[in-house]
N, C-alpha and C positions, 0 to 999 in steps of 0.2 A: 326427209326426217321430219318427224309432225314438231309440235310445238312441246309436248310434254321431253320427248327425248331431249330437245334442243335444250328447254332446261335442264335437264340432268347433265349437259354436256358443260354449259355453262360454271357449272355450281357444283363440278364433283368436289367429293371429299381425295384428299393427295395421299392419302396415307390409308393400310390397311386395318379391318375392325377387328382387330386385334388391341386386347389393350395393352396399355402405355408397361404397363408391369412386364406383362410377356415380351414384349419386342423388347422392353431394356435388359430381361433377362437373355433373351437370345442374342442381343447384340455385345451383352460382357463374353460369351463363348467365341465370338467370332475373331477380336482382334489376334489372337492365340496362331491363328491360321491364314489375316490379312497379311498382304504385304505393303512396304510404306506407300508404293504407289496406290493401292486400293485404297490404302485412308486417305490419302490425298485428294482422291477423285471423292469419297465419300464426305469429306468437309467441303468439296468444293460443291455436292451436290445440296447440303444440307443449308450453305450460305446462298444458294438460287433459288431455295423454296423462301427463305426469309424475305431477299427480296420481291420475290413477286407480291409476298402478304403487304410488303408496306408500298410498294406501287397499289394493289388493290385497295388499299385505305387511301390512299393519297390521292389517285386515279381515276380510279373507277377501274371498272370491266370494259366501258362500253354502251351496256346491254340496257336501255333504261324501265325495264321491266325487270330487274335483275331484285332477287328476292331474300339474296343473302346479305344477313343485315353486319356483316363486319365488310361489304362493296359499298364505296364512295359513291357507287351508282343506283344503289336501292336508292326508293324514298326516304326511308325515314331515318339516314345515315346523317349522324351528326358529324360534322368537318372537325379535324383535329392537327395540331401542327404539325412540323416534321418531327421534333424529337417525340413526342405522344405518339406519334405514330409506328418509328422505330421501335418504342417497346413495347406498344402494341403488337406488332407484327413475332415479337418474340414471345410475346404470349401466347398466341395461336399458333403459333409453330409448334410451342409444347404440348398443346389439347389438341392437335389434328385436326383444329379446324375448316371447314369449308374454303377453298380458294377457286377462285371463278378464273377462266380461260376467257382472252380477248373475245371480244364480240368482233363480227368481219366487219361492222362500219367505226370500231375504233381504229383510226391513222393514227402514225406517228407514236407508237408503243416504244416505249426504254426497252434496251436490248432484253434490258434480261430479263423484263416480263414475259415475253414471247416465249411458246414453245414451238417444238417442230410438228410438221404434220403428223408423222410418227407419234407422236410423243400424246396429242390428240385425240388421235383416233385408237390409241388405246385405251385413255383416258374415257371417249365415250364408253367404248365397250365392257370396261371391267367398272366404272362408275368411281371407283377408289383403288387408289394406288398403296404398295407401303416403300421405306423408305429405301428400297432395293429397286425401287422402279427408277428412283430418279437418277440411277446411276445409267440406263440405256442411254447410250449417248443415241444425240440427237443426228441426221444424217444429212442436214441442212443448217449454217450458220448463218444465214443472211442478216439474221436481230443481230448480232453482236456487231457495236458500232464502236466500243471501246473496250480494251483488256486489262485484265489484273492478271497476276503470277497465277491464281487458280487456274481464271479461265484458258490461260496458253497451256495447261498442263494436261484440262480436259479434251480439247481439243487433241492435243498430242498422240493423248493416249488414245480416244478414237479413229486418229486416219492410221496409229500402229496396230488395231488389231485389224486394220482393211488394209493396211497395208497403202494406204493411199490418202497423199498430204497434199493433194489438191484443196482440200476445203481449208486447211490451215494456211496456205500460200494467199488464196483469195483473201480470207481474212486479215492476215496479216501485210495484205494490198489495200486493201480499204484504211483499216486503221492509220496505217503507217504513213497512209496519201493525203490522210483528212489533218489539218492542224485541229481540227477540232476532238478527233476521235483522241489523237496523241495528247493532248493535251489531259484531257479526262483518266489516262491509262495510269495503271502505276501508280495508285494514288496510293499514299501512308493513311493508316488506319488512324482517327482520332482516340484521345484519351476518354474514356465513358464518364457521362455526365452522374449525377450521385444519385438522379433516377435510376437510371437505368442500373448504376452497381445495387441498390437495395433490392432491383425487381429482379437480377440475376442470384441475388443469395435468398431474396423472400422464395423462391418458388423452384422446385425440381433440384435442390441439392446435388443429390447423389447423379444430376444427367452424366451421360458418357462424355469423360475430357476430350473425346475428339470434337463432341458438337456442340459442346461449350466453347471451345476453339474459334468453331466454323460460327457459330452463333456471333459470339461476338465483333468475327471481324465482321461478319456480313453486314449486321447493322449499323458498324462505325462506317463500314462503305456505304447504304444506303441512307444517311443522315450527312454524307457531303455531297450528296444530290437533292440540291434545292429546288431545281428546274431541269427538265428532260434537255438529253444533249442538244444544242441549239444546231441548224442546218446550215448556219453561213456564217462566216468570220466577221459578221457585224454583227452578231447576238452573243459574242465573249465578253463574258463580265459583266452582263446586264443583271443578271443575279446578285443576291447580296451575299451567297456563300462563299464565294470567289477574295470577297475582298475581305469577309471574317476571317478567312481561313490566311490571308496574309499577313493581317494583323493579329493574331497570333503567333505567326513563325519569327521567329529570328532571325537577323540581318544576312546571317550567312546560312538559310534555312532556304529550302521546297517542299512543297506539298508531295513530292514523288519517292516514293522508295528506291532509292537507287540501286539497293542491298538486292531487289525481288529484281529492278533490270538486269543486273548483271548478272545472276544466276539463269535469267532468262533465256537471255543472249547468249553464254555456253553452251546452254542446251541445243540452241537452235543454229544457231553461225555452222555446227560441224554438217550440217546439209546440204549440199550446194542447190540444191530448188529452192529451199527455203531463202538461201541468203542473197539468191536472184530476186526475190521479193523483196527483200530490205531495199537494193540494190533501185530497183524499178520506182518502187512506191519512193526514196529519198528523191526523185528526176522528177517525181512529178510535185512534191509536197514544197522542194524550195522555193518554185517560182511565187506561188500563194503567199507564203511565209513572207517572202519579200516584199510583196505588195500589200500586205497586212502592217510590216511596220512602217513602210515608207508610206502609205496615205490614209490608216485606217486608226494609226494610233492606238494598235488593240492593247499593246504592255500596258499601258496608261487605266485602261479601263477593265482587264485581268492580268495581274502581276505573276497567276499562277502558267501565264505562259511560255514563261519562260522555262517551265518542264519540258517542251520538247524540244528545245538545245538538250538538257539535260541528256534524255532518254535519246538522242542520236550520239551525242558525242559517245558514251557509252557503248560502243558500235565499234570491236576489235577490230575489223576490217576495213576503215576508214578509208586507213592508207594504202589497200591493194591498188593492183594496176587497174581494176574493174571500176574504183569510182574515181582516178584521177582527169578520166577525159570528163564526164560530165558530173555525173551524182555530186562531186563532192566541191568543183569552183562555183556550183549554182547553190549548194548550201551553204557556202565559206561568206557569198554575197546577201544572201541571205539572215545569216550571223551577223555580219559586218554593218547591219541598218540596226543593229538595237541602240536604244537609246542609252545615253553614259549611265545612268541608274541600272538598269538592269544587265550593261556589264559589270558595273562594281559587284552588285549584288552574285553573278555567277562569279565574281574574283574570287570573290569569299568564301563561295562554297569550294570552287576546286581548292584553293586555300588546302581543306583538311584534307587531300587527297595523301598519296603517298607519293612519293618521289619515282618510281614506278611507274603510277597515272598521269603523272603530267608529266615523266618524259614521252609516255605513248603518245597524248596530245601533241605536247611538240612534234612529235616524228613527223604527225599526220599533216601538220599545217607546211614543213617545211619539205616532206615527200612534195607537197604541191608543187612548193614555189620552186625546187628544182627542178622539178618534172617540166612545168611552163616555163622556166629559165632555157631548159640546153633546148628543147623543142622548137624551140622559135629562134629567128637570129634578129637579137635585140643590138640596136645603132646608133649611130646617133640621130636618126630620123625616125627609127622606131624605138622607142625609147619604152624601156620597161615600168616605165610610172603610167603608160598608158595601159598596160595589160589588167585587165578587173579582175580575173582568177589570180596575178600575184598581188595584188595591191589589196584585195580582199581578205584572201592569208595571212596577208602580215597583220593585218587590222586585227584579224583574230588571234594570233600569235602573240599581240601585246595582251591579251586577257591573261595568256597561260603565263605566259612569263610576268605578271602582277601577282598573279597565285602564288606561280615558282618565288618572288618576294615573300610573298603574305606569308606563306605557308613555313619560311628560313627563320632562321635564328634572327630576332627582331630585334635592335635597339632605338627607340623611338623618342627615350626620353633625353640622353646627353647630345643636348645639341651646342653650340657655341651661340655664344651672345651677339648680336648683330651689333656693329658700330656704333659707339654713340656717335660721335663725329660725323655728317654722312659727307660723303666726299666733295669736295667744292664744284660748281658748276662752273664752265668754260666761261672766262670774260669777254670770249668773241661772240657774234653771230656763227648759228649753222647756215650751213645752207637751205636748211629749212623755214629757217627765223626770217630770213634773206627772204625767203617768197615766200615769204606770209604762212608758213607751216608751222607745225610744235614737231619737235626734235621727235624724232621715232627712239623705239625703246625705251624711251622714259619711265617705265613699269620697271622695268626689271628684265634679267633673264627669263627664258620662258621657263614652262611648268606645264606638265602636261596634265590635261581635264583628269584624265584617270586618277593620276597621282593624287591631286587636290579631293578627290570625290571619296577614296580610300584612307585619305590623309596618313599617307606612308611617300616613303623615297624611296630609291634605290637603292642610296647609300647610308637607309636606315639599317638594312639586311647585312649583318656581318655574315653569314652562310646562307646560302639560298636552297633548297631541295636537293637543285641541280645544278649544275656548275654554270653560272652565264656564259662560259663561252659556247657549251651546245647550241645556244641561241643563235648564233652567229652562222648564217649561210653565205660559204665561200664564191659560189655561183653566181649568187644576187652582187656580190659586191664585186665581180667580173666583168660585169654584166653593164654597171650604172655607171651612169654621164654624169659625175658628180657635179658638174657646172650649173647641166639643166637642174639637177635635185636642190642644187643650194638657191637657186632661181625660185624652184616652188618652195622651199623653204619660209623664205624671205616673206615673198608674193602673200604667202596664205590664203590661198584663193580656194574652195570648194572642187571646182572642177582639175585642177590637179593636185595628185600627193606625192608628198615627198618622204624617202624614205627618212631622212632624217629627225622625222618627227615619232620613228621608231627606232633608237641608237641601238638596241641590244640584238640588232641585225645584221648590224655595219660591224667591220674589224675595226682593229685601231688606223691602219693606214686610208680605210680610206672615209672615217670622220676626221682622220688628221688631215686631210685631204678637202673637207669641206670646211674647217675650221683655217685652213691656208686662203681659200677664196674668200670665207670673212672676214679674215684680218687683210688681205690687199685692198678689197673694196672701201675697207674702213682708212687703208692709207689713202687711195686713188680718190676717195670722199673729202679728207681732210684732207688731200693736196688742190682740190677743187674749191672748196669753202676758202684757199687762201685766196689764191687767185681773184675768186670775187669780192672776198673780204679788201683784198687792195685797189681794186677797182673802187669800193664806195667807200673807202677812208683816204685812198690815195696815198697808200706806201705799201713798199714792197715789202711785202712777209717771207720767209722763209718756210719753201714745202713739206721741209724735213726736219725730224726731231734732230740736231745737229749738235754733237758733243765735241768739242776740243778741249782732248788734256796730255796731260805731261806721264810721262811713261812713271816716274820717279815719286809725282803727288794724284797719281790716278785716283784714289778713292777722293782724297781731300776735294780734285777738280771732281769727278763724276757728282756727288754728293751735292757741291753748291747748285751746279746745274741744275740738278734733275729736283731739287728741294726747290727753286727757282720755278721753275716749271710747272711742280705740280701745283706750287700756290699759285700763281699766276692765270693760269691757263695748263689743268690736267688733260686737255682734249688734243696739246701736242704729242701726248705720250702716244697718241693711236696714231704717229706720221708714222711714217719708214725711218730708221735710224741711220745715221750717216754721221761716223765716228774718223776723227783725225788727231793725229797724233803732234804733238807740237814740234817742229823742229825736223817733219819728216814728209817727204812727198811721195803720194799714192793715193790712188783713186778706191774708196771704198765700195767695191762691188759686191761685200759679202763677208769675202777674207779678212779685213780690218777690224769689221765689230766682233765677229768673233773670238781674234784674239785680245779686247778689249774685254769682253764678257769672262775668259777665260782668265786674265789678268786680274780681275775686278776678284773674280772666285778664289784665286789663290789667296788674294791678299787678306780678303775677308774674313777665309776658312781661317787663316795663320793662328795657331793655338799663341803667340804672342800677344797675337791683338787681344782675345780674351772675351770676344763677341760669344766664342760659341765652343763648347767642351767636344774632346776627340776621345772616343772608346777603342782602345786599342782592342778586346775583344773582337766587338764588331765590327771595326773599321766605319764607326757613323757618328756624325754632329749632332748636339743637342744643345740647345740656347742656354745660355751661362746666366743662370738666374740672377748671377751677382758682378756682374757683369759693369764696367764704368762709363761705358759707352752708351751716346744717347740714343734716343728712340730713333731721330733724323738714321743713323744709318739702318738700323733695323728695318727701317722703312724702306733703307735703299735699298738694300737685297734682295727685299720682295718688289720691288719694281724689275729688278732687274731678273729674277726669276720668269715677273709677267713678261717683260721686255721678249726674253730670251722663247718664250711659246709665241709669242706676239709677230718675231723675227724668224722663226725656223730654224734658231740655234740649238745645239745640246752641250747643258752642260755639264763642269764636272764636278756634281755636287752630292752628298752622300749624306742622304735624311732619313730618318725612320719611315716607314709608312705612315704612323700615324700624326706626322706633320703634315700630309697629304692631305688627310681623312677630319683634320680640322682646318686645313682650308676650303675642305668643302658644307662644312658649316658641323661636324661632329666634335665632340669632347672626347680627351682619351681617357680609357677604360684601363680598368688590370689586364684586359687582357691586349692590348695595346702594350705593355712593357715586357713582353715576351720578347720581341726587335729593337724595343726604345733599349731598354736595360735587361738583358736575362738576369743575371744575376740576381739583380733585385726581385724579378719574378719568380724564379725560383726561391728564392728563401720565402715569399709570402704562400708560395704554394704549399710548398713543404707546412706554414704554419696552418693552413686552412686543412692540412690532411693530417695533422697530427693527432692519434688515439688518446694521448694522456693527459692530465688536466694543464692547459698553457698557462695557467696562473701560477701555479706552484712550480711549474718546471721552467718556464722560460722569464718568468718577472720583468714582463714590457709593459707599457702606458702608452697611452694616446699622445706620447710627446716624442718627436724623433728629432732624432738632430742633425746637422749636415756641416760641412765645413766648405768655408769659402775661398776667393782666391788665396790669401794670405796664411791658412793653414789655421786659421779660426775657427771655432767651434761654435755651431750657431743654432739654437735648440727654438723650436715649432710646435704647436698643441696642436694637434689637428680636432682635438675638443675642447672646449671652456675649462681652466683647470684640469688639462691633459695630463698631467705628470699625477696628478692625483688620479686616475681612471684608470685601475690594471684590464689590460687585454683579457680577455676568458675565451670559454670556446664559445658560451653564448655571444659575444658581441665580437667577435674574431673577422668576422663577415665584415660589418663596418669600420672594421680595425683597415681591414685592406684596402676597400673601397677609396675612404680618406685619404690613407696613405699614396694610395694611384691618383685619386685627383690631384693633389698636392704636387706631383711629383711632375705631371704631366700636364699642369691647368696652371693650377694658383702661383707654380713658385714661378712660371714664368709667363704670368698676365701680361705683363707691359711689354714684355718685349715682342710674344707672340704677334698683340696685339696692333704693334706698329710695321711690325715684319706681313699681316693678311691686308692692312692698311696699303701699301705700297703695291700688294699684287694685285688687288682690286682694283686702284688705279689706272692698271693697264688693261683686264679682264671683265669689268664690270660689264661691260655690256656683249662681251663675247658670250657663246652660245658652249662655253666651257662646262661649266657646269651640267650643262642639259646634256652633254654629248656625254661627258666623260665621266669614268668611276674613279676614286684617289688611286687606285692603282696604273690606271692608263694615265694619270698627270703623270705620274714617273716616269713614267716611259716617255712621254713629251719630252719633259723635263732634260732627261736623264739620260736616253736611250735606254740601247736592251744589251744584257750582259753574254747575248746567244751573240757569238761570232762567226757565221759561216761565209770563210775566204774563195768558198768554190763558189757562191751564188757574187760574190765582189768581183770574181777572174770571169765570168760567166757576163758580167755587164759592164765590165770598161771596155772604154774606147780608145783606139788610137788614132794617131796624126803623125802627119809630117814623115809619111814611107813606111813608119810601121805597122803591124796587122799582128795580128793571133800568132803567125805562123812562123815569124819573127822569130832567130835561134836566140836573139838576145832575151825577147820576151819570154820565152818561153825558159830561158835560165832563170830570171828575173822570179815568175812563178814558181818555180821548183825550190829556188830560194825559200821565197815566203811557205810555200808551205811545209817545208822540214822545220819551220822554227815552232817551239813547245807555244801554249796557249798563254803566256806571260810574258814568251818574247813576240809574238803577235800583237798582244795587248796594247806592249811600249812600242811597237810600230803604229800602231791605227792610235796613241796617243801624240805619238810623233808629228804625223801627219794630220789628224782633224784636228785636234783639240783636247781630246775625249778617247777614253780607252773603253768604247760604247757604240753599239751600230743604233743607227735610226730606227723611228718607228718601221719596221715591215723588215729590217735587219740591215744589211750591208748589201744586199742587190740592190736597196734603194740610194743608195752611195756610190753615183756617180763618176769615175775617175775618168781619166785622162791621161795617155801617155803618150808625150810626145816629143820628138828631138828637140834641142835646145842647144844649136850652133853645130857646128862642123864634127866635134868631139867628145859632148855633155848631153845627156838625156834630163828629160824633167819630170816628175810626177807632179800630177795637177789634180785641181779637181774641180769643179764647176762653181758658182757661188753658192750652192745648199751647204757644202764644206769650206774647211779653212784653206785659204792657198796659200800656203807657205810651205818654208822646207823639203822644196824638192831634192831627191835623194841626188843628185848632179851637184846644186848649189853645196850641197853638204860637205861634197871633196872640195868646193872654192873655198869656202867661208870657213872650215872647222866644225867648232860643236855650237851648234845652236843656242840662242841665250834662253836658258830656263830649263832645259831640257838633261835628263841625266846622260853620265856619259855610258853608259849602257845602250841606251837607246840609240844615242849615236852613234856607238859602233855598231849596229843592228841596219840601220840607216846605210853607214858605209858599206858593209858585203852589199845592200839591194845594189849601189852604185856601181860596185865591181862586177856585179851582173848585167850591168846593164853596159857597161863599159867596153868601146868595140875592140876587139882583141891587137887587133895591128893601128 
C-alpha cells in the first residue's frame, strides 16, 4: 500500500456522501420495519462511532503525520479537556466528520476505539462508510477489555446469526477474569453537564430519538473515562475520575447499573457455555481480588471497586453445585478481606434490595457453609473455626443479614436513657488488680465494628426483610465445640474466629450454651479472686454468693441480703449462688435455689403485694405505676431475673415483650401495647382509623386519666394545659404517641428504672446483649411454651434396674401422654418449677428415673432442674406444699404407674 492510500486509510470519512437530510429522511421510513433488536444494535453502533471521535480528540490516531485536523495527532490540534471533548465528539458525529483508524505503532488503544480487520479493510476500500456499515458486526473482539448492556447485546447478536458464541465466552473470560476489566463494566450513565444540554438542543432538533438516545449515553460513557483502562491492579484509582465519581454518589450508591446487570445476566445464565465462562473466569478473578485488598489497599485508592462484588453477587447461579467446590469459597474469601467502610457501604446498598434479593444472597452464603459443614467431619481436633470456605461465608453472611436489618422496619430513635447512677465498683481486688492488671471488660459489652459503622442494632429493627431465623444454620451449630468458639471469643485474637462474634447464625441453645461457659468462668474467676484475696488480707471469704432465709420472711430476708451485697461488693453477685433454708438441712446442688427463685416469684407476682398489675385478658404483669413499695425491691426482681440467666434457672414469670425490649436499651412504642394492653391498643387504633371528624364526634383532650390502687381517680396532660387541647385528626397521631409513651415509659420511670438497675447488676458484663434479641431473653428467662414429651421420653435416663423396656415405664409413659396439654402443663409445673421447657425444648431436660427402696420409685432430675417432688414421695408426704391439688392428683396416677403390681 503506497503512502497516498495509507492516508486515505487513515482519515476515512465513517459515514456515506449522502446528505444529512436524505439519510434522516430514509432512516424516519425504516423504524416502521426495524425490530427492537435492530435498534438496539443500531444505538449501540451509533454510541461506538461517538466514542471513537472522542478517543480521536483525546488520543490521537497514532499516526504523526496524520492531517486530520479534528486527530489529537495532527500538528496543529489544539488539546482540549474531557468534557470539551465529549461535545466535541458529538458534534462531529452529527456533520460526518472525518474519523481516523489506529495507526499500527499506536499500543495500548481503549477497547472501543479499535476496529476489526474486517471492518478496516472495508473501510480502506469504500473510503466512507454510512451508518448501515457500522452495524456489520465485527468477527474479532479482542479491543473489548470492559462491557456495558450494549456491548453484550452486540456481541450476542453477532455469534446468533453465526450461530457461534465462542467470541462472546472469550470475552466474557477476559472481562470477568480482569478486576480491572469488571470494575470499568456496567457503569451508570452520568447526568449531562449544562454544556453539553445547550449543544444537544442548539444543534439537530429534529435528530432520530434513537440516536439521541445512543448519543447521549455514549458520551456520558466516554466522559467517565479519564484514563485508558489501566493494566494492573496498582493503576486503580490513580485517576481522579474514580474519586469524583464517589464523591458524588450517595452513601448507599455505585457507579454500576445494576438494573443493565441483571437483565444481562438473564439473558446469558440461560446458556450453559456461556455460564461455564462466568463460572471459569470467577476461579481465576478471586485470587487477584484477594490479594488486591489484603496488600494493595486498592478500595482505599478507587471506592468504585467495589462494583465488582456488586456485579458477581448479582450472579443467579451462585449457589449451584458447580461453584460450591471452588468458584465461590475463593470468592467468599475474597469478599471477606474488604475493609469495614466498604462493607458498610455494600450494607447499604443491598439495604434497598427486595426481600427476594437478599434472601437469594443468604441462600448462596449458607448453600456454602452447609455444603463445607456435612463434607467434611468437623471434631473436636478439626474444629470448623479452622475451615476458611465456612468462616469466610459467615463473614459475608453478616453484610446480608445487616442489609436484611437496614433494609426492615427501623426504630432508631426510642431508645431508653442509660443510668444515671453507674453501678458501683467492687470493693475487693480482681484478680487482675492482684497482678498488676486493669479488670477486663471494663468498656462495656461488646458491639460489633459493623454495628457502630452503620450506627444501627439489631434490636433497632422491629421487622427485618426476612425473618432472622433463616439466618440460622442448623448444620453449623451441630457441628461447633462451643467451648473452643467461647475460647476464641474471649481470646480475640486475628488468627482465630469465632462464631460467636456472628450470633444471627447460632440457635438459641447453643448461644445459650456459650453464654453458660461465660457465666461459670465468671463463677470459677470470682471463686479464684477469693481465695487470693484471703491470702493477702488474711481471712477467709466465702466462694459463693450465699443466701440464708426463712421460708415465711423470704423476700424480707432475700432483699436485705442481696441490697447488702450489691452496695458492698456487686462483684459477689457473679459467685455461683448457694441458697439455704433456715431451719432445714440439704445440700444446694441446684434444686434449692430453684425453688428459692420460684418462691421469691410467687411472692413478688402476689397481686396483694401491689408491686405489679395482673391482666386477666392476657394473663401478663405490668409494673404498678402507683405502687407503695420501694425501689430496693424492684431492684430485687431484676437481680433476680439476672440471678436466674446467671444460674441456668427458668422462671415462672409472665412480661410483655416489651419489658424485654427495654431492657435491652429500647423504649415502648404503640405498637408495643398490642401484648402490654390490647385493649388499650385497639381503641387508639380504631381512633387513628376513624373517617369522621374526632373533634366533634369523640370530644377527647390531651388529658387522660387513670385510677389508682384505692379506686382514685388521677387525671395526666400528656401536654401543657392538656385538658384544654381537643384531639383532631390532624394531631391524633401525637395524641397516640404520648399516650403510648406515657403508659409504657413515664408512668412507670422509677420503677422500671430500679427493676433494669438490678439486672445489670448481674449482666453487665455478660455478652447478653451481644448474643441475644428480647425475644430470646424470654426464652432464657422463661422458657418455651412448645411442649414436646416425645423428645423428654426419648432422653431420660434410667437407674437402679430400670431401662426403656421396663412394663412399668412404659405404663408410666402411656400415662403421661394421654393427659391433655394443661394436665401436662401442671405436671412439668409440678416437677421443674415452671410449666415451660428450656431453651432447645424438653429433650434438653434431663430426667432421671430411678427406684427409690424396695417399693417406691423416684422421678429425678439432674441439677439443670428442680429435684423435688418425686412422683413416689408424693404417695409418703401427701400434697405438696404450694402446689394445686389438681396437680397432685396428676402426680398420684404417674405413681400408680409406676407402682409394682404385687
Amino acid at each position: 500500500m503506497n503512502s497516498d492510500e495509507k492516508e486515505d486509510c487513515e482519515c476515512a470519512t465513517p459515514q456515506a456522501e449522502t446528505s444529512p437530510a436524505t439519510g434522516a429522511a430514509r432512516e424516519q421510513e425504516e423504524p416502521d420495519i426495524e425490530n427492537p433488536e435492530a435498534s438496539r444494535m443500531k444505538r449501540a453502533a451509533a454510541k461506538h462511532l461517538i466514542e471513537r471521535y472522542y478517543h480521536q480528540l483525546t488520543e490521537g490516531c497514532g499516526n504523526e503525520s496524520c492531517s486530520n485536523s479534528w486527530c489529537a495527532s495532527s500538528v496543529g490540534f489544539s488539546r482540549m479537556d474531557n468534557n470539551a471533548a465529549a461535545v466535541k465528539a458529538l458534534e462531529l458525529y452529527k456533520v460526518n466528520a472525518k474519523l481516523c483508524d489506529p495507526h499500527p505503532s499506536k499500543k495500548g488503544t481503549a477497547s472501543t476505539y479499535l476496529e476489526s480487520s474486517t471492518r478496516s479493510n472495508s473501510a480502506c476500500s469504500n473510503r466512507k462508510m454510512n451508518h448501515k456499515d457500522v452495524n456489520t458486526v465485527r468477527d474479532n473482539f479482542k479491543d473489548i477489555n470492559y462491557l456495558t448492556e450494549e456491548k453484550v447485546y452486540e456481541i450476542l447478536y453477532s455469534c446468533g446469526e453465526k450461530e457461534d458464541y465462542s467470541p462472546l465466552i472469550r470475552v466474557i473470560g477476559r472481562v470477568f477474569s480482569s478486576s480491572e476489566g469488571l470494575v470499568q463494566s456496567f457503569r451508570r450513565s452520568k447526568p449531562h453537564t449544562k454544556e453539553e444540554l445547550k449543544s444537544l438542543q442548539g444543534k439537530d432538533e429534529d435528530k432520530d430519538e434513537d440516536e439521541k438516545e445512543a448519543a447521549a449515553a455514549c458520551s456520558a460513557t466516554a466522559m467517565e473515562e479519564d484514563s485508558p483502562t489501566s493494566s494492573s491492579s496498582s493503576r486503580l484509582g490513580e485517576g481522579s475520575s474514580g474519586e469524583n465519581d464517589v464523591q458524588k454518589l450517595a452513601p448507599d450508591e455505585v457507579s454500576v447499573d445494576i438494573e443493565a446487570v441483571r437483565r444481562v445476566y438473564k439473558r446469558l445464565l440461560s446458556n450453559e457455555k456461556i455460564e461455564a465462562a462466568f463460572l471459569n473466569a470467577l476461579v481465576y478473578l478471586s485470587p487477584n481480588v484477594e490479594c488486591d485488598l489484603t496488600y494493595h489497599n486498592v478500595y482505599s485508592r478507587d471506592p468504585n471497586y467495589l462494583n465488582l462484588f456488586v456485579i458477581v453477587m448479582e450472579n443467579s447461579n451462585l449457589h449451584s453445585p458447580e461453584y460450591l467446590e471452588i468458584a465461590l469459597p475463593q470468592f467468599c474469601k475474597a469478599m471477606s478481606k474488604l475493609p469495614l467502610a466498604a462493607q458498610a457501604k455494600l450494607t447499604r446498598l443491598w439495604s434497598h434490595y427486595s426481600a427476594e434479593q437478599i434472601r437469594r444472597m443468604m441462600e448462596t452464603f449458607q448453600q456454602l457453609i452447609t455444603y463445607k459443614v456435612i463434607s467434611n467431619d468437623f471434631s473436636n481436633r478439626n474444629l470448623v473455626n479452622d475451615d476458611d470456605a465456612v468462616v469466610a461465608a459467615t463473614k459475608c453472611l453478616k453484610i446480608v443479614y445487616y442489609a436484611n436489618v437496614l433494609g426492615g422496619d427501623l426504630d432508631t430513635e426510642n431508645n431508653e436513657d442509660e443510668d444515671e447512677e453507674p453501678i458501683p465498683e467492687s470493693s475487693e481486688l480482681t484478680l487482675q488488680e492482684l497482678l498488676g492488671e486493669e479488670r477486663r471488660n471494663k468498656k462495656g459489652p461488646r458491639v460489633d465494628p459493623l454495628e457502630t459503622e452503620l450506627g444501627v442494632r439489631t434490636n433497632d429493627c422491629r421487622r427485618p426483610l426476612i425473618p432472622f431465623e433463616e439466618f440460622v444454620n442448623e448444620p453449623l451449630n451441630e457441628v461447633l465445640e462451643m467451648d473452643k468458639d467461647y475460647t476464641f471469643f474471649k481470646v480475640e485474637t486475628e488468627n482465630k474466629f469465632s462464631f460467636m462474634t456472628c450470633p444471627f447464625v447460632l440457635n438459641a441453645v447453643t448461644k445459650n450454651l456459650g453464654l453458660y461457659y461465660d457465666n461459670r468462668i465468671r463463677m470459677y474467676s470470682e471463686r479464684r479472686i477469693t481465695v487470693l484475696y484471703s491470702l493477702v488480707q488474711g481471712q477467709q471469704l466465702n466462694p459463693y454468693l450465699r443466701l440464708k432465709v426463712r421460708r415465711d420472711h423470704i423476700i424480707d430476708d432475700a432483699l436485705v441480703r442481696l441490697e447488702m451485697i450489691a452496695m458492698e461488693n456487686p462483684a459477689d453477685l457473679k459467685k455461683q449462688l448457694y441458697v439455704e433454708f433456715e431451719g432445714e438441712q440439704g445440700v444446694d446442688e441446684g434444686g434449692v435455689s430453684k425453688e428459692f427463685f420460684q418462691l421469691v416469684v410467687e411472692e413478688i407476682f402476689n397481686p396483694d403485694i401491689g408491686m405489679f398489675t395482673y391482666d386477666e385478658h392476657t394473663r401478663l404483669f405490668w409494673f404498678n405505676s402507683s405502687s407503695f413499695e420501694n425501689e430496693g425491691q424492684y431492684t430485687l426482681i431484676g437481680i433476680v431475673l439476672g440471678l436466674a440467666i446467671y444460674n441456668n434457672c427458668i422462671l415462672d414469670v409472665h412480661f410483655p415483650m416489651v419489658v424485654y425490649r427495654k431492657l435491652m436499651g429500647k423504649k415502648g412504642t404503640f405498637r408495643d401495647l398490642a401484648d402490654a394492653n390490647p385493649v388499650l391498643h385497639q381503641s387508639l387504633k380504631e381512633l387513628l382509623e376513624y373517617e369522621g371528624s374526632v373533634e366533634e364526634d369523640m370530644m377527647i383532650t390531651f388529658q387522660i386519666s387513670q385510677t389508682d390502687p384505692f379506686g382514685n381517680r388521677l387525671m395526666y396532660d400528656l401536654r401543657e394545659n392538656g385538658e384544654k387541647i381537643p384531639v383532631t385528626n390532624e394531631n391524633r397521631k401525637d395524641f397516640v404517641a404520648l399516650y403510648s409513651e406515657y403508659i409504657l415509659n413515664k408512668s412507670v420511670e422509677k420503677q422500671f428504672k430500679a427493676f433494669r438497675r438490678g439486672f445489670h447488676m448481674v449482666t453487665n458484663e455478660s455478652p447478653l446483649k451481644y448474643l441475644f434479641r428480647p425475644e430470646e431473653i424470654e426464652l432464657l428467662i422463661c422458657g418455651s411454651r412448645n411442649l414436646d414429651f416425645q423428645a423428654l421420653e426419648e432422653t431420660t435416663e434410667y437407674d437402679g434396674g430400670y431401662n426403656k423396656d421396663s412394663r412399668i415405664i412404659k405404663e408410666f409413659w402411656e400415662t403421661l401422654h394421654s393427659f391433655s396439654e394443661e394436665q401436662k402443663r401442671l405436671f412439668l409445673q409440678f416437677t421443674t418449677g415452671t410449666d415451660r421447657a428450656p431453651v432447645g425444648g424438653l429433650g434438653k431436660l434431663k430426667m432421671i428415673i430411678a427406684k427409690n427402696g424396695r417399693r417406691h420409685r423416684q422421678v429425678t432430675h439432674v441439677p439443670h432442674v428442680l429435684q423435688r417432688a418425686a412422683a413416689a414421695r408424693i404417695h409418703q408426704q401427701g400434697q405438696a406444699e404450694g402446689e394445686t391439688a389438681e396437680s397432685h392428683h396428676l402426680c398420684q396416677r404417674l405413681w400408680h404407674a409406676l407402682s409394682p403390681s404385687n
